[in-house]
Structure formats: C-alpha cells, structure tokens
N, C-alpha and C positions, 0 to 999 in steps of 0.2 A: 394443801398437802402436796407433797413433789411426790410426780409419780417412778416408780422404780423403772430406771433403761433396762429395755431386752438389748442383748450383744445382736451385734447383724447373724453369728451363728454361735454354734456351742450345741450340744448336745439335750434333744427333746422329748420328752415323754409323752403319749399321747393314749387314754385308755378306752377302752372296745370291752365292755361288761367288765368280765372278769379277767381282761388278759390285758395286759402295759403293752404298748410299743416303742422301746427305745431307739432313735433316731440319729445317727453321730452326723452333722448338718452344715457339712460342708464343702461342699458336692466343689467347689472351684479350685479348693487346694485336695479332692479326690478323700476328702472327709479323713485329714491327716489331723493329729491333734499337736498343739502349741500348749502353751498358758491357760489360753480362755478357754481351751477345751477341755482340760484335764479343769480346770476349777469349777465349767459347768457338769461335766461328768460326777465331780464332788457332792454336787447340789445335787442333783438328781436322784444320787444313791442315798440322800441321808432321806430324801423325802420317800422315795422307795419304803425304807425301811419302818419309815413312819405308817405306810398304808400301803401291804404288800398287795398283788394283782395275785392269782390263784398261777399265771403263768407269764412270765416276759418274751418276749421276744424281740431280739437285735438285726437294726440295717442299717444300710448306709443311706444317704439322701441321694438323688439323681440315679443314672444306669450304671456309670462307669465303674463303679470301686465300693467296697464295703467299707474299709479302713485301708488308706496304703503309712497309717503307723503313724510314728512320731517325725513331725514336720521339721526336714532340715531345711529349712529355712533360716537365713540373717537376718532377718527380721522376729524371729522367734528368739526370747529373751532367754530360752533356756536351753539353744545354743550357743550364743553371747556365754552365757554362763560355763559354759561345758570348756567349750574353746581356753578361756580362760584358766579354768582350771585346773586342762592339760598342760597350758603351757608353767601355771608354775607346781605342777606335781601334786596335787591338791588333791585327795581322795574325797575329804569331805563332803562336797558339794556335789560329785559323782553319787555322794552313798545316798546323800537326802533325795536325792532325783528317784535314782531308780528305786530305794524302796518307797516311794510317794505313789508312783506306779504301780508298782508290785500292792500294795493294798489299796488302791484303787480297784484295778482288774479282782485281787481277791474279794474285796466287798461284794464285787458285783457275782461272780462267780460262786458264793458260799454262799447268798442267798438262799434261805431252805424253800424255794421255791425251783422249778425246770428252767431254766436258760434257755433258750434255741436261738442262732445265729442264722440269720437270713441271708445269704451272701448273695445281694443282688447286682453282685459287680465283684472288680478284682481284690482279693485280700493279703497284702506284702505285708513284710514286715511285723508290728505290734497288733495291725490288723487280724493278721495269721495266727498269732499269739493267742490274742482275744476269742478267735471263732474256736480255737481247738479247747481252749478251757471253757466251753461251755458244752451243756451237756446233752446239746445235738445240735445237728446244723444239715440247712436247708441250703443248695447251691446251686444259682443260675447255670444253664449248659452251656455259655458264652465265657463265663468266670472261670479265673486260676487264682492258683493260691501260693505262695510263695514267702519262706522264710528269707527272708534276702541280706540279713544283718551283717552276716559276713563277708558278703562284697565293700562294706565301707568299714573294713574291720571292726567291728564289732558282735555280738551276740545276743541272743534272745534274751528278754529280762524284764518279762512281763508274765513268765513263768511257762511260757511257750515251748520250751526245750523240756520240759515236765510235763507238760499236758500234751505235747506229740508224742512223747515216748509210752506216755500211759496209754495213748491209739492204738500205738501200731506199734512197739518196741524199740529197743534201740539201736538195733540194725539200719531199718527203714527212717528210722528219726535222725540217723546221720547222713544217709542218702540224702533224707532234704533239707536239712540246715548247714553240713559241711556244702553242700554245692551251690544252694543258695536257688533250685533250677525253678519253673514255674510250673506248675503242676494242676492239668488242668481238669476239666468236672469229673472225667469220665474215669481216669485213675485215681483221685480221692473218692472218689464212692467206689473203688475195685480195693481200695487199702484200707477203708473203712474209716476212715477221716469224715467223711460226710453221713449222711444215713440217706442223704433222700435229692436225687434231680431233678428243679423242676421242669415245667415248661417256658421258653425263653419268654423272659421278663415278667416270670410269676412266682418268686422266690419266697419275697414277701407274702403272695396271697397263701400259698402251699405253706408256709410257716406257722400261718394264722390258723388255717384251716386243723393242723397240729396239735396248735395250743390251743386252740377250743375243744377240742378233743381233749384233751388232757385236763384242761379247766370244768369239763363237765362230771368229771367223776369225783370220787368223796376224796376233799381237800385235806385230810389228815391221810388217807390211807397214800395220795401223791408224795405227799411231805415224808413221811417213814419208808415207804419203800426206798423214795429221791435218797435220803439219808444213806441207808444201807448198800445201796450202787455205788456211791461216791465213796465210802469209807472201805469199802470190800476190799482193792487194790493194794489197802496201804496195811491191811490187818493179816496175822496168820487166818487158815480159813476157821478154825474151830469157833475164835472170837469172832468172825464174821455171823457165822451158823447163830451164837448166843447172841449175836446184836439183834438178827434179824426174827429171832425167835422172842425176844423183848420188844421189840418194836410191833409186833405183831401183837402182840400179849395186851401191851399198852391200847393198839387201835381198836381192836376188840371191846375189849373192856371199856370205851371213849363211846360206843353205843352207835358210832357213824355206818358202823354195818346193818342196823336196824331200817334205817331208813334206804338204804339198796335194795335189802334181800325185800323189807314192802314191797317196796317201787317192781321189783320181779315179777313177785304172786299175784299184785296188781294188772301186772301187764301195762306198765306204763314206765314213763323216765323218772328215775330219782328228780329226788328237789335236795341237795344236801346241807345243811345249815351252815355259814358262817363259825368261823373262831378262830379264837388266839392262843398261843402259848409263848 
C-alpha cells in the first residue's frame, strides 16, 4: 500500500485535550500562504469540522511572523495566474481566487466554536485579516500588525476590512488600511484589536492558558453565548435581546446547567458532558 506524502509545510493541527492548535508552518517564507497552503488549510478545516476541539487556537511556526499573507511569490502559481489575468482583463479568475479565500477564512471563522489568534510574531497583510476575524487575539510585545495591501495596490479581501471595522470603526479602520502603517502590541491592545499582551515569546502559551479556560466551562453554554456576540453587530438590538433570550431558553432547557450549579453545591469542578448539534 503507497503511503500518503506530507508536503515539507502547509498548515497543522495538533490537539491538547479539548482545545486544537492550528499551526500555519512555514516559518521560511514568514508562514505566507501559496497553493499548498490554502489547500492544506482546506483539509484541515473539513476535518475540523468533522471533530470540533471545544476551543482553537491559531499561530504561526518559528518567532518571526504569525502570517505575513498571501505569498507574492513567482514561483507561486497563483500569482502566475493573477498576472496573467491582469494582463488580459480577465475578471474571472480574480473572482474564483479571492472568493476561494474569502470562504476559507470564513469556514474557519464561523466555526460555532471561540477562535483565538496567537500572534507570535508579525501579522501583514491576509495575516492581519485572519487575526482580526477571529474572536480574540493574544499578541507577542515584540509583534506589529499591519494591513499593508495597499502599498502594492491592492486591498483586503479575506474579509479583513470588515472584521477591523467591526473592532474599532471606521474612522480607525481607515487609519490602518488606507496607510498601510505597522502598528505595534502596545497600541492594538489601546484600540482594542488585541484583548491580551503577552510575555515575550509566550503568546502561544497565554493563548492556550485562555482556551483552557474557556474549554473547561459548559460546551453549549460557550456555543450560544459565542453565537449571540458574533450575530449582535449585524442585528437591530431588540432581535439581538430575542436571540439571546432563546438562546438562553434553549441552554436551560438542554439540562447543561444542572451539572455546574452540582458541581457548586458540591464544592468542586464541573465535569460537563460532550455533544452534538
């Protein structure tokens, strides 16, 4: 039987109980993605979805860079591809690109599970994109971050101009994507882009330490609050109020609080059961 080739990189999962680490693993191109990355990325999220972690969380490999984006590279075939079909006015293959990406980053993003981006290094470009659509983010005190798309004329389109503006507005979201400037730990965490600095070169551990924290409380009541935070922005507030009063309604009712409020009276740590929906 021929066994299946691992690529030299591409992006890796690796699980710690109940919490995923996803890995973007390419620390020599500053963990930029091509081809093989975005189709390992593909793989990763379908099995994700097959066997969700109770929490993920995202890094880059090595110190340098979290993600510095999509790799322009001539050796990356979908720049070849791009080039080409600038030059002959070709929309098409522009559109398959970017929404190929665009539901990429969303799959990972919509997951009804917490997201947290560990930015253990610099985050440019789709990098940048990535850590602000997720729904928190942990940032080395050495690391910047950095929409940069518009220095090589271009613009965010990994939904990044959408998920900075739901941070912090659209004042400050044009400050940093019309300028393109680098923006580094101590004023993302003053604009509330980040939630949390950590100690140099412990981004990762301070992330994990997060989602275990989060991983230990009851897995339904994560899931419907998670839901009602993400959806609150886009809703007038009365439907938010009704979402969050049905969502509540529903975890109740699911019986997952019976085993906390024990756990209380007990004087001890819940134990929360597994499930699916």
């Amino acid at each position: 039987m021929m066994e299946k080739s691992i690529p030299e990189y591409g992006v890796r999962v690796e699980r710690k109980g109940q919490v995923a680490i996803m890995t973007f693993d390419r620390p020599e191109r500053l963990n930029a993605f091509d081809e093989t990355m975005w189709g390992s990325f593909e793989e990763v999220l379908a099995e994700l979805k097959e066997r969700l972690p109770r929490v993920l969380v995202l890094t880059g490999a090595g110190d340098r860079s979290f993600s510095a984006g999509f790799d322009i590279n001539p050796e990356n075939p979908q720049v070849a591809n791009l080039i080409e079909a600038v030059m002959n006015r070709d929309r098409d293959p522009v559109d398959r690109l970017i929404n190929r990406v665009r539901k990429a980053v969303d799959d990972l993003v919509f997951l009804p599970i917490p997201v947290i981006a560990a930015l253990n290094g610099d985050a440019y470009g789709g990098g940048a994109e990535i850590a602000v659509r997720c729904d928190m983010r942990v940032m080395d005190p050495g690391a910047c971050i950095s929409f940069s798309e518009v220095k090589l004329g271009l613009m965010p389109d990994h939904g990044g101009a959408v998920g900075l503006t739901r941070l912090v507005g659209p004042g400050r979201a044009a400050d940093l994507i019309l300028t393109a400037r680098k923006l580094p730990a101590n004023e993302a965490l003053n604009l509330g882009i980040v939630n949390r600095i950590s100690e140099p070169g412990k981004a990762l551990a301070e992330a994990l330490i997060l989602a275990e924290t989060i991983a230990a409380m009851g897995p339904r009541a994560v899931r419907h609050a998670l839901e009602v935070i993400r959806r609150t922005p886009d809703i007038p507030q009365r439907e938010a109020l009704e979402l969050e009063t049905e969502k509540a309604v529903t975890l109740i009712a699911s019986g997952e609080c019976y085993h906390g409020i024990l756990a209380f009276l007990e004087k001890r740590k819940p134990q929360f059961p597994e499930f699916s929906e």
